[in-house]
VEXDREN-2710 file (C-alpha; in Angstrom, 1 decimal):
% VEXDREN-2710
k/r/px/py/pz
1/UNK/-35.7/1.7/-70.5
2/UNK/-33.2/0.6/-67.8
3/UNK/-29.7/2.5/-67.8
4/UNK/-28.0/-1.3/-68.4
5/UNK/-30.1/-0.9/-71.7
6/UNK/-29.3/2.5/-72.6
7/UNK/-25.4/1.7/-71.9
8/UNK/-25.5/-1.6/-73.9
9/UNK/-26.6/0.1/-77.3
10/UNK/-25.7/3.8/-76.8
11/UNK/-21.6/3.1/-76.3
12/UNK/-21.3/1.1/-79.6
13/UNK/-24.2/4.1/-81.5
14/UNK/-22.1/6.7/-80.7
15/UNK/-18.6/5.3/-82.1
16/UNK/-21.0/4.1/-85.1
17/UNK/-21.9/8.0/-85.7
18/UNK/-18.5/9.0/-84.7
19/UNK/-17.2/6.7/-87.6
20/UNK/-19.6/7.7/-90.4
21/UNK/-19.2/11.3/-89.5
22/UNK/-15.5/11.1/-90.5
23/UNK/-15.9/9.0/-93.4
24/UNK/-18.3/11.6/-94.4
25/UNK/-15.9/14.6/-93.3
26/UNK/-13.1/12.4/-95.3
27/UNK/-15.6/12.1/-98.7
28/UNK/-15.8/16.0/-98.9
29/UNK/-19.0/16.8/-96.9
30/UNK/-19.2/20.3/-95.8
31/UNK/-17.9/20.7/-92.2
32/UNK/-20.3/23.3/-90.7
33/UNK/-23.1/20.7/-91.2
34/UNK/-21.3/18.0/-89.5
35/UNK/-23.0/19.1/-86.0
36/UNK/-26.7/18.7/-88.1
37/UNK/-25.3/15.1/-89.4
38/UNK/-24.5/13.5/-86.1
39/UNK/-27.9/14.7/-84.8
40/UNK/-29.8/12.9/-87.7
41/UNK/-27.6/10.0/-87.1
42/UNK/-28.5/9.7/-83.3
43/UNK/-31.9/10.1/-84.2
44/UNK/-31.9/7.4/-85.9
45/UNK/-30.0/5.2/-84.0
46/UNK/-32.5/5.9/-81.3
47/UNK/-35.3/5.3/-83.0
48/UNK/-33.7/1.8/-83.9
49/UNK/-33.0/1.6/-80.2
50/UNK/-36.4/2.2/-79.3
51/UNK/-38.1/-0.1/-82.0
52/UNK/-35.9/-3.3/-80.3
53/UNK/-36.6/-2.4/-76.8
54/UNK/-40.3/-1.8/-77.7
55/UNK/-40.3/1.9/-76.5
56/UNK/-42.4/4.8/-78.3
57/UNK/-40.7/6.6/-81.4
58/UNK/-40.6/9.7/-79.3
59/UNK/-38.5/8.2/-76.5
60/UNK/-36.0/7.2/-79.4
61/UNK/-35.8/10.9/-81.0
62/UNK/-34.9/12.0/-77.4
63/UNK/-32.8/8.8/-77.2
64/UNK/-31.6/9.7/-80.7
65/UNK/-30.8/13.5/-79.6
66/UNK/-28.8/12.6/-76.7
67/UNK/-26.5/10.0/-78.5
68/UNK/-26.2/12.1/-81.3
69/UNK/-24.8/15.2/-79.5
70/UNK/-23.1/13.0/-77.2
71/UNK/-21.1/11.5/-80.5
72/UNK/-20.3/15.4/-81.4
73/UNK/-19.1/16.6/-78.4
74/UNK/-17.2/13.3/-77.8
75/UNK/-15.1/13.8/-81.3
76/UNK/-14.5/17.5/-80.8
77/UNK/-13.2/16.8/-77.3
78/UNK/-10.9/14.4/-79.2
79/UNK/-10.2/16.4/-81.9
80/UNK/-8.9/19.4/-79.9
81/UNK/-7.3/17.8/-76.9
82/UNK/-4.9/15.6/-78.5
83/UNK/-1.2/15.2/-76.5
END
């Protein structure tokens, strides 16, 4: 997979898991499992990602893993750094 390709759908995955982690957070899920959460989600975003580009399922896990920490560290950066 190209890095155009990996930039085209991992931008919008990771505001997607970004967004259903805090409508989860905001239904009552517990908070110290929110980290586990956003990994699932990536995971499967990146197995969704590698079923349209035609890749292997295990490319889209480490896909997966990488958007989904990426999605965690990118809220918790935001949630502690606000001006």
């Amino acid at each position: 997979m190209a890095l155009e390709q990996v930039l085209i759908y991992g931008f919008p995955a990771i505001a997607i898991i970004i967004a259903v982690v805090k409508v989860a957070r905001e239904l009552g899920f517990d908070t110290k499992y929110v980290p586990i959460l956003s990994l699932v989600l990536g995971i499967l975003c990146g197995i969704v990602i590698s079923f349209e580009q035609g890749l292997t399922i295990p490319a889209g896990i480490v896909l997966g893993v990488v958007l989904g920490t990426a999605a965690c560290g990118t809220y918790d950066v935001g949630k502690y750094n606000k001006v």
